[in-house]
C-alpha positions in Angstrom: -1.9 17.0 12.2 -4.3 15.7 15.5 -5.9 18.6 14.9 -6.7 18.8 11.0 -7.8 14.9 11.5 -10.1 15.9 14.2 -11.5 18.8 12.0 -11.9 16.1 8.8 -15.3 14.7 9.9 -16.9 18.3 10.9 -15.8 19.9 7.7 -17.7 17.3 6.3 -20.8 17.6 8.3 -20.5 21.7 7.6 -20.3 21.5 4.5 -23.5 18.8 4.6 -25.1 21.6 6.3 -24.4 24.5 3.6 -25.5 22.0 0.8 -28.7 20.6 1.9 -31.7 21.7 3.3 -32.6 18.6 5.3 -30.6 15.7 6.7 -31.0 13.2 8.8 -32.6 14.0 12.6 -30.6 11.5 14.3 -28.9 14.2 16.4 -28.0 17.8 15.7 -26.1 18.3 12.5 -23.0 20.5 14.7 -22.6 16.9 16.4 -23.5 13.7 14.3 -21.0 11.0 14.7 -19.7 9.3 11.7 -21.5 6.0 13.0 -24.5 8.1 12.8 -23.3 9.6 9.5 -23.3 6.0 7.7 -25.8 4.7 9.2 -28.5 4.9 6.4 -28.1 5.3 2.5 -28.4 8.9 2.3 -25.9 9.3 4.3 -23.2 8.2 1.9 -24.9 10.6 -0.3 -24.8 13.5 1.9 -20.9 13.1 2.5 -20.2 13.2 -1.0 -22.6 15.9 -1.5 -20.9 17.7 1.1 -17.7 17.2 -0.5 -18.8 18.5 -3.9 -20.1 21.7 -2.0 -16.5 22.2 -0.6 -14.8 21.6 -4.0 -16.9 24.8 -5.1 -15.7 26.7 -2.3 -13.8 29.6 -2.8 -10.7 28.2 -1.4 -10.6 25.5 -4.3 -12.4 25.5 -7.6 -15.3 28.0 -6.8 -12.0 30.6 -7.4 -8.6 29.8 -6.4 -8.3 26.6 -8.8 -10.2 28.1 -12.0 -11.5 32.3 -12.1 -8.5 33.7 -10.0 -5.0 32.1 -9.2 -4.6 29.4 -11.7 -6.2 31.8 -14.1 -3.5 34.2 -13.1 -0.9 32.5 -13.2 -1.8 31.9 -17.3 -1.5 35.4 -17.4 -5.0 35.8 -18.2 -5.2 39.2 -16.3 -3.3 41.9 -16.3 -3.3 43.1 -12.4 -0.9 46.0 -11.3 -0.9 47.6 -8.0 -0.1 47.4 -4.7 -4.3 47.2 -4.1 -5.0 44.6 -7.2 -5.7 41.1 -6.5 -3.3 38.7 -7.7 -0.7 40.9 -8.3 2.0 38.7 -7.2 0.7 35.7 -8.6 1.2 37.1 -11.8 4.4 38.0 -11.6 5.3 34.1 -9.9 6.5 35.7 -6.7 6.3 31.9 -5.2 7.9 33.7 -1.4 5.0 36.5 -1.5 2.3 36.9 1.4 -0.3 36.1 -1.6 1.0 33.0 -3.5 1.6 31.2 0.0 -1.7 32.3 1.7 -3.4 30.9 -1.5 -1.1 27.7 -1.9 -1.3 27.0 1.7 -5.7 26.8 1.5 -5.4 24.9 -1.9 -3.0 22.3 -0.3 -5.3 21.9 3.3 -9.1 22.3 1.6 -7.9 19.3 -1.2 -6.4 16.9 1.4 -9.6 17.7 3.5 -11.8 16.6 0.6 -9.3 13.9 -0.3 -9.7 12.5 3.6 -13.8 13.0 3.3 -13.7 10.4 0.4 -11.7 8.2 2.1 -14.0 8.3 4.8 -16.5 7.1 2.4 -14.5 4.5 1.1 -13.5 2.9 4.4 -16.9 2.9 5.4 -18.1 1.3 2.4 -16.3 -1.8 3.2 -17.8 -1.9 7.1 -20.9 -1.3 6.3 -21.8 -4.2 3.8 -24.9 -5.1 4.6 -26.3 -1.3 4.9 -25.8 -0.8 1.1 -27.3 -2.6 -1.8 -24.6 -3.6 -4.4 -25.0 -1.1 -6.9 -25.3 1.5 -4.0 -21.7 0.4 -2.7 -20.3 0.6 -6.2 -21.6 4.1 -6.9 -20.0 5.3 -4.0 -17.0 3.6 -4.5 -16.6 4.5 -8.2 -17.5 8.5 -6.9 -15.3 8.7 -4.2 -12.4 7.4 -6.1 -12.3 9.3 -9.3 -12.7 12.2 -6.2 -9.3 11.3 -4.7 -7.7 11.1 -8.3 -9.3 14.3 -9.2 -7.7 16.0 -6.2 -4.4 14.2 -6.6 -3.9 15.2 -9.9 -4.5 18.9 -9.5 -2.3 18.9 -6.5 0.6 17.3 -8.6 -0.1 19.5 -11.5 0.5 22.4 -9.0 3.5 21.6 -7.2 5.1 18.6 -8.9 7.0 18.3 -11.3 5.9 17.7 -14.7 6.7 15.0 -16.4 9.2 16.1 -18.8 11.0 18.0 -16.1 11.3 15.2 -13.1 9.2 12.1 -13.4 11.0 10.3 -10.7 11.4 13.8 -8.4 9.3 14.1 -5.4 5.9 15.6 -5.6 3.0 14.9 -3.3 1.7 12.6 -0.6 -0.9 10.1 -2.3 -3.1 9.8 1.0 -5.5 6.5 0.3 -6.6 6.4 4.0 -7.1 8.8 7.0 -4.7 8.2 10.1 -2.2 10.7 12.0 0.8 9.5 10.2 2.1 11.3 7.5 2.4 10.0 4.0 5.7 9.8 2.4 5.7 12.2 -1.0 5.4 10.1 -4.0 7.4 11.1 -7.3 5.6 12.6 -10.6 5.2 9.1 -12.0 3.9 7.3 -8.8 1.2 9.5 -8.2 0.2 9.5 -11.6 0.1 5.8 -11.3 -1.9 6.1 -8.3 -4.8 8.4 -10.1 -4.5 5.8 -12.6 -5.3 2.7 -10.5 -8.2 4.4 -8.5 -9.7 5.4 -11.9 -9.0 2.1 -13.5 -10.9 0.7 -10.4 -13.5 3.6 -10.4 -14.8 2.7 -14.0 -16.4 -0.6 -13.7 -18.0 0.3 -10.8 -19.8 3.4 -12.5 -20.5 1.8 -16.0 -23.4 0.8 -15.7 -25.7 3.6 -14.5 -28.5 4.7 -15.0 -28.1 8.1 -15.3 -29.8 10.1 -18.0 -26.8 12.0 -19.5 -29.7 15.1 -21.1 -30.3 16.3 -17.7 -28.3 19.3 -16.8 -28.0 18.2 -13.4 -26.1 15.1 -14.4 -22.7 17.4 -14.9 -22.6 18.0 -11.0 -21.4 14.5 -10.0 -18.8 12.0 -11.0 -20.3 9.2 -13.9 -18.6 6.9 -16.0 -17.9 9.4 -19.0 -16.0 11.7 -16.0 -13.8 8.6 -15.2 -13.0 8.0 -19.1 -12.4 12.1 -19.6 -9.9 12.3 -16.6 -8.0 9.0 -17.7 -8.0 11.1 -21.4 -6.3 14.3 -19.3 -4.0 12.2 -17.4 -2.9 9.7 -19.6 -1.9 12.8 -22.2 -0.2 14.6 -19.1 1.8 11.3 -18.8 2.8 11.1 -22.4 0.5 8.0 -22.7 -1.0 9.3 -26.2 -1.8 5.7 -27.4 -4.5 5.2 -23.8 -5.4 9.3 -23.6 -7.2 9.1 -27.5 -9.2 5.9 -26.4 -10.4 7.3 -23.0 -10.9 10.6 -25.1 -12.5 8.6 -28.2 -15.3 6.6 -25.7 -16.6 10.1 -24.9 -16.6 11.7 -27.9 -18.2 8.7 -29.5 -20.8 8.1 -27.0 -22.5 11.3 -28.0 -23.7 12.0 -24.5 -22.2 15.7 -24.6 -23.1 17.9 -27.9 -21.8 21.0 -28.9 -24.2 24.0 -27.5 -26.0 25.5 -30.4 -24.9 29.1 -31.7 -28.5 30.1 -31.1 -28.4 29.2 -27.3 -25.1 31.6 -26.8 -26.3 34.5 -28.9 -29.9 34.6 -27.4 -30.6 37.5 -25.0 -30.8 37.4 -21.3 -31.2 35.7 -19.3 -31.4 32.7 -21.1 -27.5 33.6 -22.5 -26.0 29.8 -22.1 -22.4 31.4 -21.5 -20.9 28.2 -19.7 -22.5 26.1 -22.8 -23.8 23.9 -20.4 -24.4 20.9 -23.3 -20.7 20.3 -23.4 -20.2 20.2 -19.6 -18.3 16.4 -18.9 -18.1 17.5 -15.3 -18.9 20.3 -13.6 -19.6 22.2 -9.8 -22.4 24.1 -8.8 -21.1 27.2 -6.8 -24.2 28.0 -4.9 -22.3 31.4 -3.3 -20.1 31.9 -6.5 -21.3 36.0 -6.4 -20.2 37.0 -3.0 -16.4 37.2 -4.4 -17.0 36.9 -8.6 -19.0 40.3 -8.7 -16.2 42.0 -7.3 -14.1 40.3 -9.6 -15.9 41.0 -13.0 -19.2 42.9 -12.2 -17.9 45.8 -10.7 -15.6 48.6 -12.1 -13.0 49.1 -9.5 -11.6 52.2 -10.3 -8.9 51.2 -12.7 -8.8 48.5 -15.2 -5.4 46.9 -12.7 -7.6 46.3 -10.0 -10.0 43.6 -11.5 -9.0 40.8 -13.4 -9.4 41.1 -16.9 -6.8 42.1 -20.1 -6.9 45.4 -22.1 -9.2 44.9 -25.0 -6.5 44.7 -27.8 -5.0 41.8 -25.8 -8.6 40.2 -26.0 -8.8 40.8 -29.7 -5.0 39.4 -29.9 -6.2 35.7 -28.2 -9.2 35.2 -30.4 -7.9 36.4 -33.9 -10.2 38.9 -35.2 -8.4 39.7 -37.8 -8.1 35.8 -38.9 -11.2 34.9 -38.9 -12.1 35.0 -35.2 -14.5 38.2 -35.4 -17.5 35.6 -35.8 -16.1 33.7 -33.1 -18.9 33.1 -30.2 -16.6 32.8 -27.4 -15.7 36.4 -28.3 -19.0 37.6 -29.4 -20.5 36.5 -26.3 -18.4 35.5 -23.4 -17.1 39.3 -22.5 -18.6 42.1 -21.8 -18.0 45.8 -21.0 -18.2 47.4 -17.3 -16.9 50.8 -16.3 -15.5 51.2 -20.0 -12.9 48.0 -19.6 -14.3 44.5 -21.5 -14.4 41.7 -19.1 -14.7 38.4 -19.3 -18.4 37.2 -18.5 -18.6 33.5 -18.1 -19.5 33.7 -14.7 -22.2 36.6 -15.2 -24.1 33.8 -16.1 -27.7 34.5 -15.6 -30.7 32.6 -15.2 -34.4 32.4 -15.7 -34.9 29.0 -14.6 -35.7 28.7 -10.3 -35.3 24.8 -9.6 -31.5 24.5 -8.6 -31.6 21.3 -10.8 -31.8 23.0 -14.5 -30.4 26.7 -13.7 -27.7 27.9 -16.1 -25.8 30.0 -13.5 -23.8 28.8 -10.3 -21.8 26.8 -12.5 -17.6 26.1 -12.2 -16.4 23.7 -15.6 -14.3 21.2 -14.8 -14.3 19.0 -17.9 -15.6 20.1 -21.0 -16.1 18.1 -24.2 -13.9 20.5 -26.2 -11.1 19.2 -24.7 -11.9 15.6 -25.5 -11.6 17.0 -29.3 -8.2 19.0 -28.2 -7.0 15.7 -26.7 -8.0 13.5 -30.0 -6.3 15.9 -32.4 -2.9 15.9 -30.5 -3.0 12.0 -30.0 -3.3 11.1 -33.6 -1.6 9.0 -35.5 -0.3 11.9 -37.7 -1.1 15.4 -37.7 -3.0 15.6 -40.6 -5.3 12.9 -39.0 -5.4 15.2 -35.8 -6.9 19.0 -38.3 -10.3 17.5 -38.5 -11.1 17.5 -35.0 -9.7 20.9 -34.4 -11.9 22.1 -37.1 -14.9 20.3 -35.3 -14.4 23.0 -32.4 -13.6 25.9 -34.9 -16.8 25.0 -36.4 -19.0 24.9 -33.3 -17.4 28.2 -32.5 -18.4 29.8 -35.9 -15.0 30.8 -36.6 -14.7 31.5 -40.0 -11.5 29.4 -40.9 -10.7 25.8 -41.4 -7.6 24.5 -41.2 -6.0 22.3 -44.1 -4.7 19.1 -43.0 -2.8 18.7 -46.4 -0.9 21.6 -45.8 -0.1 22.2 -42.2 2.7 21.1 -40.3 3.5 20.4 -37.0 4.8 23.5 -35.9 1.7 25.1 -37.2 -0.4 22.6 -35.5 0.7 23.2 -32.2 0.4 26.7 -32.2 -3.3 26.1 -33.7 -3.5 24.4 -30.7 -2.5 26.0 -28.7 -4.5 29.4 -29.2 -7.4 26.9 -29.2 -6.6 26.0 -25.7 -6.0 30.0 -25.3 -9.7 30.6 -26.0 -11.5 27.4 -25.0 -10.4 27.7 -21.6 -9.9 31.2 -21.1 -10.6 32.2 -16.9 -11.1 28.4 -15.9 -7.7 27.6 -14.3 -6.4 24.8 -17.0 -4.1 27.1 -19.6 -1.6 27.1 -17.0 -1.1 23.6 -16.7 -1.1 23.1 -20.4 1.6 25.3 -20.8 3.5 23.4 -17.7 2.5 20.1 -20.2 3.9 21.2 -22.9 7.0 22.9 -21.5 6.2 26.3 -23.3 9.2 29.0 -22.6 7.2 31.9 -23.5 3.5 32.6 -22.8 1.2 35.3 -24.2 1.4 38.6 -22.5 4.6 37.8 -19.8 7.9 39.3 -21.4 10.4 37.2 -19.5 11.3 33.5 -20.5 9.6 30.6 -18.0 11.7 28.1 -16.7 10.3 24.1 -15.5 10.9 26.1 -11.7 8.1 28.4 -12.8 5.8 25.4 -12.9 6.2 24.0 -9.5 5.2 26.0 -7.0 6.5 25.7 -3.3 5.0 23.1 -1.5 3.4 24.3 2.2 5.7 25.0 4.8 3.6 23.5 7.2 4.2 19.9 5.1 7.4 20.2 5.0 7.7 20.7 9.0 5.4 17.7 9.5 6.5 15.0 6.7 9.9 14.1 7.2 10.1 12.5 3.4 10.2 16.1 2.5 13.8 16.5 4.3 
């Protein structure tokens, strides 16, 4: 633990380093202090900069926590083969080589970032008199939703879910950096816990000035990120009453449109295949090719050694024979390689050369989709709930609405269900709505899931060092 503490502060400063092209010249980057650090404005900037870069890593959302495992585990691809990626992550073999390498860097990269911010935090509070007011609350408000951000998708991965073990023991809920380790909270603490910081984060971020149209506004936590995580939390909670507000105040706000058909079906490389407009909050993967293309650009000799799904199994998820033919996220989001179709969000291309409005690069992390999926399973009835489902169906050009006189609740859910199916489809959140919602059976996976399914191991290397876990 000595150790990982002492590597907190340069993992920062490295990831500074791969971010930005200038920093401060107090002393060579390899060997800034953290006096030095937070020292001037910028430099509260540049941490959480830093930290953003290292969320987009490969080791967390650049791959592990949206294209590949999480993905995987949805059973979005079909890998087989002693040489295929994510073979055993497919097949939830929690005790494999694979699933505990990958666990193991998800579990150390998150508390790294979740110790970064609370470097910034701490040293908001010493340094009062470096920061202007709305300076210190910016950071504040950013480094907090941060640490709930993180929190959450830890619990999500290896607690228990709500239905299944509210008062069970999940995760540590680290709120400062020190050698001692935290005691695990349960399920319902640490959702408590992401619910303070971003009760607290809110007011602190309400009232910037940020101007929403600007594509480069989706890379960093505002306000309406606050109010869509509180939406996601609250409904994993069961809190249906608090998750449509925090889900209504973004909708309503009309910050975040639905992209234009046009915009997806135009050629390349203007293709807007991550429909940037509807982007709540999102990452800017900088390196996101060196391990994508060989995920999806590249035929690899068999269609079990890259991740993607037989064609009929695509056709399956999106209904083409129910209307779904016309559908955009069909018509446009895959693609065909060595005679296999493949998914081709992240072939994003890009004619645009500043970083600040270029469509590629990009990870989704919130999208506004969901806010609509969140509305029309927090209704008051279901019938109240159709309308916003047909919202998304309609931005999608799918050629079916659904009747809200005639459906029923069954119906609904699996409506919503293959929404969620397509919406999301290779960004690493089906898996924890089918954890949510307690599903036995998922599309493409023959055997019955059980709630163990859903919680994968937690690191052995915790478990040796935090006695709570005895």
């Amino acid at each position: 633990m000595k150790k990982l503490l002492q590597n907190i502060f340069l993992t920062i400063i490295i990831a500074i380093c791969f971010s930005c092209e200038s920093y401060l010249d107090v002393e060579p980057k390899s060997s800034l202090s953290e006096d030095n650090l937070f020292s001037s404005q910028i430099g509260f900037q540049q941490a959480l900069t830093g930290v953003y870069a290292k969320m987009a890593s490969r080791p967390l959302y650049g791959d592990n926590m949206s294209m590949g495992f999480v993905s995987a585990l949805a059973q979005n691809y079909n890998t087989e083969g002693t040489n295929a990626p994510l073979v055993q992550t497919r097949n939830y073999n929690y005790t494999s080589s694979e699933v505990i390498t990958i666990t193991n860097n998800i579990w150390k990269e998150s508390y790294n970032q979740i110790a970064a911010v609370n470097k910034v935090l701490e040293n908001t509070e010493k340094n009062t008199g470096l920061l202007t007011e709305a300076q210190k609350n910016h950071y504040r408000g950013e480094a907090l939703t941060l640490r709930a951000y993180l929190h959450f998708d830890l619990l999500r991965i290896f607690g228990k879910s709500v239905a299944f073990g509210p008062d069970s023991k999940a995760i540590p809920y680290k709120i400062i950096v020190d050698e001692k380790p935290t005691p695990a909270s349960t399920t319902r603490q640490v959702l408590d816990l992401i619910l303070k910081d971003l009760s607290d984060a809110a007011p602190l971020l309400k009232d910037s000035s940020m101007d929403y149209t600007l594509l480069s506004s989706r890379f960093s936590v505002n306000y309406y990120t606050v109010k869509a995580l509180q939406a996601r939390v609250y409904l994993y909670y069961g809190d249906n009453l608090n998750a449509y507000a925090a889900a209504n105040e973004v909708v309503t706000s009309k910050k975040y449109t639905f992209i234009p058909t046009a915009s997806v079906s135009t050629t390349e490389p203007n293709r807007d295949r991550l429909f940037t407009s509807e982007l709540i909050f999102a990452l800017r993967a900088r390196d996101i090719t060196t391990w994508e293309q060989n995920y999806f650009h590249f035929y690899l000799g068999s269609a079990g050694n890259s991740l993607t799904r037989p064609e009929k199994d695509i056709n399956t998820i999106y209904e083409l024979s129910a209307g779904g033919s016309t559908d955009i996220r069909r018509l446009y989001l895959f693609g065909f390689d060595g005679g296999s179709l493949y998914p081709s969000k992240f072939w994003q291309t890009s004619s645009a050369v500043a970083q600040e409005t270029r469509l590629d690069q990009i990870v989704p992390l919130i999208r506004l989709s969901e806010m609509y999926y969140i509305l029309a399973e927090t209704a008051d009835d279901t019938a109240k709930g159709v309308p916003f489902l047909n919202t998304v169906l309609a931005s999608r050009n799918v050629n079916r609405v659904l009747n809200p006189a005639t459906i029923t609740p069954a119906n609904f859910k699996s409506e919503l269900t293959k929404e969620y199916q397509k919406e999301f489809y290779g960004e690493g959140q089906m898996f924890f709505y089918y954890k949510r919602t307690n599903a036995a059976s998922i599309n493409f996976y023959a055997s019955p899931l059980t709630a163990n399914t859903y919680v994968l191991p937690v690191p052995d290397s915790e478990k040796e060092f935090n006695p709570s876990y005895d």
